[in-house]
C-alpha positions in Angstrom: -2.7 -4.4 16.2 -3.8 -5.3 20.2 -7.7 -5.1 21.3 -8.9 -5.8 24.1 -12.2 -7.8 24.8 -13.1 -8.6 28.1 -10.7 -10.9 29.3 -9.0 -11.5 25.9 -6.6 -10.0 23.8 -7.2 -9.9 20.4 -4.0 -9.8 17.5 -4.3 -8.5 14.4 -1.4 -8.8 11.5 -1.8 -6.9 8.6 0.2 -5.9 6.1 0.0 -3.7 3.5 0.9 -6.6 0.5 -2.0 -8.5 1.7 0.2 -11.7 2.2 1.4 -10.9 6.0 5.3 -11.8 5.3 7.5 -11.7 7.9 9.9 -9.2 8.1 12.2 -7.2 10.9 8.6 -4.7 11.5 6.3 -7.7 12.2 9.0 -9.7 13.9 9.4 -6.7 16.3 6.3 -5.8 16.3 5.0 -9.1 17.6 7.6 -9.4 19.8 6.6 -5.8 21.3 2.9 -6.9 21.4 3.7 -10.3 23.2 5.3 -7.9 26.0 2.1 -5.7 26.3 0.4 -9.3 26.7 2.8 -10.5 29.4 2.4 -7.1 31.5 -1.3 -7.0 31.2 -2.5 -9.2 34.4 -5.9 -9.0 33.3 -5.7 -10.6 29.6 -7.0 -14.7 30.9 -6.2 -15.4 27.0 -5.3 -14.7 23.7 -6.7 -14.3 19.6 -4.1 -14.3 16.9 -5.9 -13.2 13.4 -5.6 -12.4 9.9 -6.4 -9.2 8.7 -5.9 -10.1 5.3 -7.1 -13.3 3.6 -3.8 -15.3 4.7 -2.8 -16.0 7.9 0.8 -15.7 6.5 3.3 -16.6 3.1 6.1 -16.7 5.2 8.9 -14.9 5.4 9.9 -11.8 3.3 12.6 -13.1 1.4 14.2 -9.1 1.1 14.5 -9.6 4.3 15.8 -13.2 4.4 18.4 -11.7 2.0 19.7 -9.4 4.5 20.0 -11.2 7.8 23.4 -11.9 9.1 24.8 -13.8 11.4 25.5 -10.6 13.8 21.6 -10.2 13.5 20.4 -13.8 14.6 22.7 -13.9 17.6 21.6 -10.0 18.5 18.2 -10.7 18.0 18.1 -14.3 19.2 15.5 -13.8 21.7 13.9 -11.9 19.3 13.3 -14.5 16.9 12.5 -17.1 19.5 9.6 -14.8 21.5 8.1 -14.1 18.1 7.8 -17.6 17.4 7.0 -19.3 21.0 3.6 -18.0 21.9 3.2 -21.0 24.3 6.1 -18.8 26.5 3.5 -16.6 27.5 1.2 -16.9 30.3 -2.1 -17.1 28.9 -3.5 -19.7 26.8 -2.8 -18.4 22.9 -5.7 -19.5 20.5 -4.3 -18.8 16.7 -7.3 -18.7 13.6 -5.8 -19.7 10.2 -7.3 -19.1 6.7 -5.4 -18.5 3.2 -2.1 -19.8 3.0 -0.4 -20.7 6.1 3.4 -21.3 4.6 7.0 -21.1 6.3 7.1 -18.4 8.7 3.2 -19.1 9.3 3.7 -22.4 9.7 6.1 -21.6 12.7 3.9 -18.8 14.4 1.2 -21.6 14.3 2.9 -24.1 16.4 4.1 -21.8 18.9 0.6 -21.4 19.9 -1.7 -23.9 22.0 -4.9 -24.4 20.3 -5.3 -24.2 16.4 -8.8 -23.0 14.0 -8.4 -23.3 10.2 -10.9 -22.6 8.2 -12.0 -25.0 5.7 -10.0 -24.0 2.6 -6.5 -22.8 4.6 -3.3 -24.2 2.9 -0.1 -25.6 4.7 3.2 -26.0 3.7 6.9 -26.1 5.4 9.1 -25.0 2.4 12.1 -24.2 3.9 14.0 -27.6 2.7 13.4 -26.4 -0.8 15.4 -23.0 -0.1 18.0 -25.2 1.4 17.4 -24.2 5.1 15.6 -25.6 8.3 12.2 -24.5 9.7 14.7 -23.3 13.1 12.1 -21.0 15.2 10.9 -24.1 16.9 9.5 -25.7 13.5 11.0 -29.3 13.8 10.8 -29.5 17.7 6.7 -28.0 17.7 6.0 -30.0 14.4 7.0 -33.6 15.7 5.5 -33.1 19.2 2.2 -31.8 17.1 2.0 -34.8 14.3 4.1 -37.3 15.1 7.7 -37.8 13.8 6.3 -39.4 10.5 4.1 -36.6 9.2 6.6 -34.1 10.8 9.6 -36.0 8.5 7.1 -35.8 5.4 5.7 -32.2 5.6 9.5 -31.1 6.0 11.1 -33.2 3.8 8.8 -33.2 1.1 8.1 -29.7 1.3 4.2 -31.0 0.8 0.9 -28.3 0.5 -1.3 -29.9 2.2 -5.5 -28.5 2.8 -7.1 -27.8 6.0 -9.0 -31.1 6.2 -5.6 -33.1 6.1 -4.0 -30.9 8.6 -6.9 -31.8 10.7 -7.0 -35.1 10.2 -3.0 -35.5 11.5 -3.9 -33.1 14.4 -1.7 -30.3 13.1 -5.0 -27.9 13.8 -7.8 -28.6 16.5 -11.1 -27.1 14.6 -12.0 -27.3 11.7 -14.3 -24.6 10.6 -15.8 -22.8 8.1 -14.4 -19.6 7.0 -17.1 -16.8 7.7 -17.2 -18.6 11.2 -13.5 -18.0 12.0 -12.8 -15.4 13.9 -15.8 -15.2 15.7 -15.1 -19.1 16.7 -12.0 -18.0 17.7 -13.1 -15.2 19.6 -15.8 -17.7 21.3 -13.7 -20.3 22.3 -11.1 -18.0 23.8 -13.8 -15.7 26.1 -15.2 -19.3 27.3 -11.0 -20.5 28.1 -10.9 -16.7 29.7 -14.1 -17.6 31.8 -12.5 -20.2 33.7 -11.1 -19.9 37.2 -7.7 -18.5 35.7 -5.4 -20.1 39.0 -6.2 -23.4 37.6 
């Protein structure tokens, strides 16, 4: 779902399971919303939210199951606009609570500046399905962490709680959850604010 407020456009997922898996739909429809985004020459910046009480579990693994090789190289640019946020123009602010897994963890470092609230869960889990976080995961990660904590979080497959991910600079704020999205929302109309040229 797009809002607009002011300046800022605001990015709801929501899905009907609660747990905001990826699939071809969201994976689409992102894509499709990130367009809207890049068309609009009024939006100065960008809130991406939970609807549900996770950010995201990662990808649906039905549709894991079902993508080919024919599909990644049709839908190559597909995958890689759902995932790189930071592609777009303005300034993409991302609020995380609930589990942030896979997937999640991918959309979040795609995006510039990163609110968990205090209770949010991390995890890259792909090595333990015997694949590679590939939207941008290993790349985003290292430049984020550092290549130590990038090398453990992936090949540990580690959970790891929102204070730690703050304390190896994987998330900016730290905040408490009933304070998220308005936070969010706060931060992004004062980034919107600014002289947008510079």
């Amino acid at each position: 779902k797009l809002e607009k407020d002011g300046f800022v456009s605001i990015v709801t997922i929501k899905d009907a399971s609660g747990l905001n898996l990826f699939n071809e739909a969201v994976v689409r429809g992102l894509a499709e919303v990130q367009k809207e985004i890049s068309d609009d020459k009024e939006c100065r910046a960008v809130v991406v939210r939970s609807g549900n009480d996770h950010l995201s579990c990662g990808v649906d693994l039905a549709f894991l199951k079902s993508v080919t090789p024919k599909f990644i190289k049709d839908n190559i640019i597909l995958l890689q606009s759902t995932f790189g946020w930071r592609d777009i123009q303005p300034p993409v602010i991302i609020a995380i609570k609930g589990f942030c897994i896979g997937a999640g963890m991918e959309l979040i470092l795609g995006c510039d500046i990163r609110l968990a609230a205090e209770g949010a869960r991390f995890m890259i889990p792909e090595v333990r399905l015997g694949l590679s976080a590939d939207q941008g995961g290993t790349t985003r990660l290292t430049k984020l962490v550092g290549i130590g904590q990038a090398m453990r979080l992936m090949l540990s497959c580690d959970e790891i709680d929102a204070v730690e991910a703050h304390r190896i600079g994987l998330v900016e704020y730290l905040v408490k959850p009933e304070e998220l999205d308005e936070r969010a929302l706060k931060l992004a109309k004062r980034i919107a604010n600014m002289p947008p040229a510079a």
